[in-house]
C-alpha positions in Angstrom: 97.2 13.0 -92.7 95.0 10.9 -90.4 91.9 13.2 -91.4 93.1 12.9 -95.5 92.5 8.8 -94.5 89.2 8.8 -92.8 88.0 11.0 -95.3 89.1 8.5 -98.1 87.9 5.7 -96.3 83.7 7.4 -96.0 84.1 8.0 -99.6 85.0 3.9 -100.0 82.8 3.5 -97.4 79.7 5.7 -99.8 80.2 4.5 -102.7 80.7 0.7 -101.5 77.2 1.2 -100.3 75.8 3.1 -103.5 77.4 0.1 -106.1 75.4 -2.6 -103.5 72.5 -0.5 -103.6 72.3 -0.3 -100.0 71.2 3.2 -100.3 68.7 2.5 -102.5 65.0 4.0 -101.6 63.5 0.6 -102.8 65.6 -0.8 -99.9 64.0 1.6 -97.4 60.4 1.0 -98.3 58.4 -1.2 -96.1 58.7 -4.8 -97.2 54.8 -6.5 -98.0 53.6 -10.0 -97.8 53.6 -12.0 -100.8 49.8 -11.7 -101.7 48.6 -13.6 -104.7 45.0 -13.9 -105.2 41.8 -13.8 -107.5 39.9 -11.1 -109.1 36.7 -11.2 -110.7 34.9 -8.1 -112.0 31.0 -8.9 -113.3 29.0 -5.8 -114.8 25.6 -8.0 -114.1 27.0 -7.4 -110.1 26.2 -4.9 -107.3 29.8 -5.1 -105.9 31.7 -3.3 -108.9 34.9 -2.5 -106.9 36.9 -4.9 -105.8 39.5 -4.2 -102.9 42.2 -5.7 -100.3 45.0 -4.7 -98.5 48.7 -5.3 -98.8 50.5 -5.6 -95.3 53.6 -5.9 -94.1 55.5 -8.5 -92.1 54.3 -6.6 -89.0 50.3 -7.0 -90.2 50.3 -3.2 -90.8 48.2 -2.3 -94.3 51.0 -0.5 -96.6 48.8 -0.4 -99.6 45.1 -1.1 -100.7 45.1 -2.5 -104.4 41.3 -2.4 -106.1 40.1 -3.0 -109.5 38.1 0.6 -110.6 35.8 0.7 -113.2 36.0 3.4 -115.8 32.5 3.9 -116.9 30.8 4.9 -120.1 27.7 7.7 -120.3 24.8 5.6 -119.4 27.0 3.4 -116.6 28.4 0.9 -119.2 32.0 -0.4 -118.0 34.7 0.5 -121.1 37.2 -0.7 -118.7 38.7 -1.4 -115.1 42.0 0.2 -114.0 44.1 -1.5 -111.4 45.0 0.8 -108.6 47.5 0.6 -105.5 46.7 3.5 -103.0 48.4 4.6 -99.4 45.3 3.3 -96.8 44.6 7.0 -95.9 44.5 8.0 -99.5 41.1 9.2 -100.9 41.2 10.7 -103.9 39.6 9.1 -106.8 42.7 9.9 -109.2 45.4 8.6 -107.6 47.2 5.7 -108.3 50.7 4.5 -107.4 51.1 2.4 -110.3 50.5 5.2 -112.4 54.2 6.5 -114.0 55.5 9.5 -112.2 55.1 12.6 -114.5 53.0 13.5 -117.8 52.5 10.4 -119.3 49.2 9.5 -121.9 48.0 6.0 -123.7 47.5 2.6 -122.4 49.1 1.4 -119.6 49.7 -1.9 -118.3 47.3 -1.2 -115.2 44.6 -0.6 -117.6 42.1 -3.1 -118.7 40.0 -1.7 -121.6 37.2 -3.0 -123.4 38.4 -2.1 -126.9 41.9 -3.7 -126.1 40.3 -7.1 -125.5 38.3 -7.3 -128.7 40.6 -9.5 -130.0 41.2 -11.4 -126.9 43.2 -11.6 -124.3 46.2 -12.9 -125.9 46.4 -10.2 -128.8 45.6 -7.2 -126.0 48.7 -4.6 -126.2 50.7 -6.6 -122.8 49.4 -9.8 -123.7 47.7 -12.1 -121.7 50.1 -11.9 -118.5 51.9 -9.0 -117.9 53.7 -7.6 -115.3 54.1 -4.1 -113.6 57.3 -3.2 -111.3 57.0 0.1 -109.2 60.6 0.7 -108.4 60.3 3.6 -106.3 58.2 1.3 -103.8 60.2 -1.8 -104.7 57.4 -3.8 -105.8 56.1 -6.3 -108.3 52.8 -7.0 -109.7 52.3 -10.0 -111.8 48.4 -10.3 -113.5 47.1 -12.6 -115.4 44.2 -12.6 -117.5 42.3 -16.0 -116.6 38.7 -14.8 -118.3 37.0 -11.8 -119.8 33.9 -11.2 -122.3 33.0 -7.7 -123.8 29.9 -6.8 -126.3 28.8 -4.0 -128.1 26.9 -1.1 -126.9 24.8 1.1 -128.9 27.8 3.2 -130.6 29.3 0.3 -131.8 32.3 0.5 -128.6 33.0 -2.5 -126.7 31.9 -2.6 -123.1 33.7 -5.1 -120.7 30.9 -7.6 -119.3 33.1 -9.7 -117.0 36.7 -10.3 -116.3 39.1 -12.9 -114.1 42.7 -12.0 -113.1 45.3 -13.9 -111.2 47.0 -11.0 -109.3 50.6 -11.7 -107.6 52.1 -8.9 -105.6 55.7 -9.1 -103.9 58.5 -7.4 -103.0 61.7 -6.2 -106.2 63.7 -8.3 -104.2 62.5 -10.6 -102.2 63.9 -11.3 -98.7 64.5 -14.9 -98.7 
């Protein structure tokens, strides 16, 4: 009888904690500082990538975040793609914000030429979108603040310059 109760009681116990979410692998993730900051990306520059780290409340670097250009034959910029990488992580195609699985088309961490020829405003996200990685329980808020493309010799758009506002922070903020 007294085993039949504590038994009962860890499955209240559980499933109190599932329904608050307390369980949750958002809630286990490291919590970052909210980071809000400028981009600016200028083909006419030597510095093409830009790059800086996210930490956490402790000053450790969690994640690195970088604009990446996607290039063209004949090094002309048809867009920049907005990556969030572990610091010890390398390789050239990996990018947390990416969705996990097969997945193909635009995404909203994509900033392509050819999407902008209309302007920022009529892009497929809009002028402002925003990108939530549950799995890591954050949220990335970028705005478009300034961008010019022009044509290249096969008629396709190549991105010349480009301003974001970029705001990182946690899914749920700890107040």
């Amino acid at each position: 009888m007294f085993a039949r109760k504590r038994f009962w009681r860890f499955i209240f116990t559980f499933f109190l904690a599932e329904v608050l979410g307390l369980t949750s692998n958002a809630a286990t993730k490291p919590k970052i500082v909210s980071f809000h900051t400028k981009a600016a990306f200028s083909a006419q520059s030597t510095e093409r990538t830009w790059s800086v780290p996210l930490k956490s409340r402790d000053g450790r670097t969690i994640y690195v975040l970088s604009l990446e250009p996607d290039f063209y034959v004949g090094h002309q910029v048809e867009g920049l793609d907005l990556v969030l990488r572990y610091p010890s992580d390398q390789r050239k195609n990996s990018n947390l914000l990416a969705p996990v699985g097969i997945w193909h088309g635009l995404q909203s961490y994509m900033f392509q030429a050819a999407d902008f020829e209309q302007g920022a405003e009529n892009t497929a996200f809009g002028k402002s979108r925003t990108i939530s990685v549950k799995r890591l329980g954050l949220e990335i808020r970028v705005t478009v603040l300034n961008m010019s493309i022009s044509p290249i010799s096969n008629g396709a758009p190549q991105l010349d310059a480009l301003d974001l506002q970029i705001d990182v922070d946690n899914l749920n903020p700890v107040l």
